[in-house]
C-alpha positions in Angstrom: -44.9 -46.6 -16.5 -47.8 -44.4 -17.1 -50.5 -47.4 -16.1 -48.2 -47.9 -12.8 -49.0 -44.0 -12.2 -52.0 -43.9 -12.8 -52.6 -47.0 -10.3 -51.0 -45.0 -7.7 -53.2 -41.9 -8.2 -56.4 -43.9 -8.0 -55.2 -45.4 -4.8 -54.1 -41.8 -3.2 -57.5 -40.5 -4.8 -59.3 -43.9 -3.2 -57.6 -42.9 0.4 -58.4 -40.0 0.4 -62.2 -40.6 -0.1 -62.4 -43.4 2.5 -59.9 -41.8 5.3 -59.7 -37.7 3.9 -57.1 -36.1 2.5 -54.6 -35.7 5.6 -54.7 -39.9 5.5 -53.0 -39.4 1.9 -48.9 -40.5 2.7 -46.1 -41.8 0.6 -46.1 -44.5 3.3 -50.2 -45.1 3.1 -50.1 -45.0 -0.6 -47.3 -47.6 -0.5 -49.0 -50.1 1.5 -52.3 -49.7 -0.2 -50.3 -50.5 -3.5 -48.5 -53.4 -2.5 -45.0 -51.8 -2.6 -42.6 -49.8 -0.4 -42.8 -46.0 0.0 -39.6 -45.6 -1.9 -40.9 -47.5 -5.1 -43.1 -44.5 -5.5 -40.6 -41.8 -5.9 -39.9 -43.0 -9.5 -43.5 -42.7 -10.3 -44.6 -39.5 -8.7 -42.3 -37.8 -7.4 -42.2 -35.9 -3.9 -45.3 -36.0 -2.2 -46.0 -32.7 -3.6 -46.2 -34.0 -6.7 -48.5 -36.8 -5.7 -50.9 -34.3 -4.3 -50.4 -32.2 -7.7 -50.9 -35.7 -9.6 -54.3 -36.0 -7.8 -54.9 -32.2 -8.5 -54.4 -32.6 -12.0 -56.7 -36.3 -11.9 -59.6 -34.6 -10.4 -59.2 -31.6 -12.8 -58.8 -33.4 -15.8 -61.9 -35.1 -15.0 -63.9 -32.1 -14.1 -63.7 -30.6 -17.6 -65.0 -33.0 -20.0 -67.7 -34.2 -17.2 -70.4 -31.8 -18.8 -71.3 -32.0 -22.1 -71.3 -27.5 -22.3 -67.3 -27.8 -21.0 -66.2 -30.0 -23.5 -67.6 -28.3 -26.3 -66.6 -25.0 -24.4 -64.7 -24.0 -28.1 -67.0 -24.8 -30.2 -69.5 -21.9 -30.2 -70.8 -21.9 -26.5 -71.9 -18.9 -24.7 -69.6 -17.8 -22.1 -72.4 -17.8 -19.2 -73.1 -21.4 -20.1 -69.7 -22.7 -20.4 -69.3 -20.8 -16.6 -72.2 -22.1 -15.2 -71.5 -25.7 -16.1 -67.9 -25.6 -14.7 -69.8 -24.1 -11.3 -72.2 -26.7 -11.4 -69.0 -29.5 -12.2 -66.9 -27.5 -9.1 -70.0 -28.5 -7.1 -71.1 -32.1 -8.2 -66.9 -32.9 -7.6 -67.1 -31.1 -4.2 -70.1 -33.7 -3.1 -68.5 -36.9 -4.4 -64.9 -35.7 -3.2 -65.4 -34.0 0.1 -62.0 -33.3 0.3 -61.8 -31.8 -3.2 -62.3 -28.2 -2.3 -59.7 -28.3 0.0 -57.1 -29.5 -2.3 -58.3 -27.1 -5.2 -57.7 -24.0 -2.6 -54.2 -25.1 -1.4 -52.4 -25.8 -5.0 -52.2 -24.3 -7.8 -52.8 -25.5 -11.2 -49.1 -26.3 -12.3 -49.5 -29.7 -14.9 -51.0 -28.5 -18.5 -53.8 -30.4 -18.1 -54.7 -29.3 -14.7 -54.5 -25.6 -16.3 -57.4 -26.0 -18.7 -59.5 -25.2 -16.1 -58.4 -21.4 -15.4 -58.0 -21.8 -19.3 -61.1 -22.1 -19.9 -62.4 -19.3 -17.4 -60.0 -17.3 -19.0 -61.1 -17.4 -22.5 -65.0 -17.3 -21.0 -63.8 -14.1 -19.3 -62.1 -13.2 -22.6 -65.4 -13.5 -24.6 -67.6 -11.5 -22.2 -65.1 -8.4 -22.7 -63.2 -8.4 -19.5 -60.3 -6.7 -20.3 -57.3 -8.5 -20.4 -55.9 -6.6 -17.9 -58.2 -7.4 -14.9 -59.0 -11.0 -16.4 -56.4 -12.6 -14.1 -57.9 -10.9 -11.2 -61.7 -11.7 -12.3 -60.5 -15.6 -12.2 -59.4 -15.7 -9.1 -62.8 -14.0 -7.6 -64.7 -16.5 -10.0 -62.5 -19.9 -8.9 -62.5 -18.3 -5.7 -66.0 -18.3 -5.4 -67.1 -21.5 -6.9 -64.5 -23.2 -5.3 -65.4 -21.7 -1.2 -69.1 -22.3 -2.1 -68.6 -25.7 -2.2 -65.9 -26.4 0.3 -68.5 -24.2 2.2 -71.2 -26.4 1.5 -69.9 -29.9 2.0 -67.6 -29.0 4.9 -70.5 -27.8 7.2 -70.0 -23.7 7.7 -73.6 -23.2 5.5 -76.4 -25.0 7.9 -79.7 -24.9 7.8 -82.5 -26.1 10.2 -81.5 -26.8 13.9 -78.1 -26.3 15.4 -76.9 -27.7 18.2 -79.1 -27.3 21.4 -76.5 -26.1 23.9 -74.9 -23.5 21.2 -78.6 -22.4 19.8 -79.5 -21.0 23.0 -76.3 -19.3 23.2 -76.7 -17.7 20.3 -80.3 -17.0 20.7 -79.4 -15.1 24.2 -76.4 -13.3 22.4 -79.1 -11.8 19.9 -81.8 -11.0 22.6 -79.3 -9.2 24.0 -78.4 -6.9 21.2 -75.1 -8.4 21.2 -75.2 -9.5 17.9 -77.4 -6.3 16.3 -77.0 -7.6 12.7 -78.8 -11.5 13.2 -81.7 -9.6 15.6 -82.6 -7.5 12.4 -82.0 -10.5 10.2 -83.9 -13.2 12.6 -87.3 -13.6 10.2 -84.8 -14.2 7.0 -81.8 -16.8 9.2 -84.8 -18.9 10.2 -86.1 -20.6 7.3 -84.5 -23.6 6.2 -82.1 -22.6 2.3 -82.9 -23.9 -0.4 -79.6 -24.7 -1.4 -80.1 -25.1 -5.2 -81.7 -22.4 -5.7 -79.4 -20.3 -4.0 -76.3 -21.4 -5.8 -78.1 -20.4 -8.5 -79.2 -16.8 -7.7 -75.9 -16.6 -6.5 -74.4 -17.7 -10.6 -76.6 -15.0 -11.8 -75.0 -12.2 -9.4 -71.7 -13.3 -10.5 -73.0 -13.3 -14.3 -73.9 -9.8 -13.6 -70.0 -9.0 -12.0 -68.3 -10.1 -15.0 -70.7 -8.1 -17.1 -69.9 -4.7 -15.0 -66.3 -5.9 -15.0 -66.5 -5.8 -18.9 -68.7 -2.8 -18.8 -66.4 -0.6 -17.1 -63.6 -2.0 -19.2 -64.9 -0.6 -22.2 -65.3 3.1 -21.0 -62.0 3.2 -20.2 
């Protein structure tokens, strides 16, 4: 039974990768299975559940993919257990274009799936956030790594040349002054990003959040 679910997940998870994740049916899982649509039901349940089956697959995964998350308990700094999860959000993002898009519209709800925000929360936990803001802290940490790289693979962050016909648009918009903020920005949005080293820089502001968060948590 649990072999025949399994089977199923990897060929909603294979779907998914070839066509996206709105290509992911009861009906297309079925026939790339070999079986009818109903025959599924027993195994996954609703298609809800199939989607929180593939949730849970891609977040079990994620976790022991990086050799500071699965030794997370066993002595490891908080920054460093953060920072590998971040950089395991974003290696999962690239190989699973789809990925981010499913982490942002489900929650965690399987026990496995939850050691993810587990382990953020016991991270958060060790670096003195109060208990009482933790849950709030989470969110803007999963929030972040999680939009950074549905950012990132989904095309809103570009760098380099746009599109001819909407570049001049935009280039006439700022000489203009009708878009004041990019004409005082112009020298900085030119260069081409160095996408590494910005999601890094960016780690070490959120490093610093969490350490105000805990900060201010102690004076009070």
């Amino acid at each position: 039974m649990a072999d025949r679910r399994q089977e199923i997940l990897d060929a909603a998870l294979a779907l998914a990768d070839e066509r996206g994740l709105e290509a992911v049916s009861m009906r297309a899982v079925a026939e790339r299975t070999g079986v009818t649509p109903m025959a599924l039901y027993p195994q996954v349940g609703s298609k809800a559940e199939l989607l929180d089956g593939m949730l849970e697959r891609l977040l079990t995964e994620l976790v022991p993919a990086d050799a500071a998350l699965a030794a997370g308990a066993d002595g490891q700094d908080w920054r460093v257990r953060l920072r590998a999860l971040a950089h395991a959000f974003r290696k999962l993002a690239h190989g699973h274009p789809w990925a981010a898009t499913l982490l942002f519209s489900r929650p965690s709800v399987t026990p496995d799936a939850a050691r993810v925000v587990d382990l953020v929360y016991t991270s958060l936990l060790e670096a003195g956030v109060p208990a009482s803001e933790v849950p709030r802290v989470e969110r803007l940490v999963s929030t972040y790594m999680i939009g950074y790289v549905a950012s990132e693979v989904g095309g809103r962050f570009v760098s380099g040349e746009l599109n001819p016909r909407a570049r001049r648009g935009l280039v006439a918009a700022v000489r203009a002054k009708a878009l004041p903020g990019h004409a005082a920005l112009a020298r900085w949005l030119e260069p081409p990003v160095d996408w590494d080293a910005e999601f890094e820089a960016d780690l070490d502001d959120l490093m610093r959040l969490i350490e105000t968060a805990a900060a201010q948590g102690s004076q009070t």
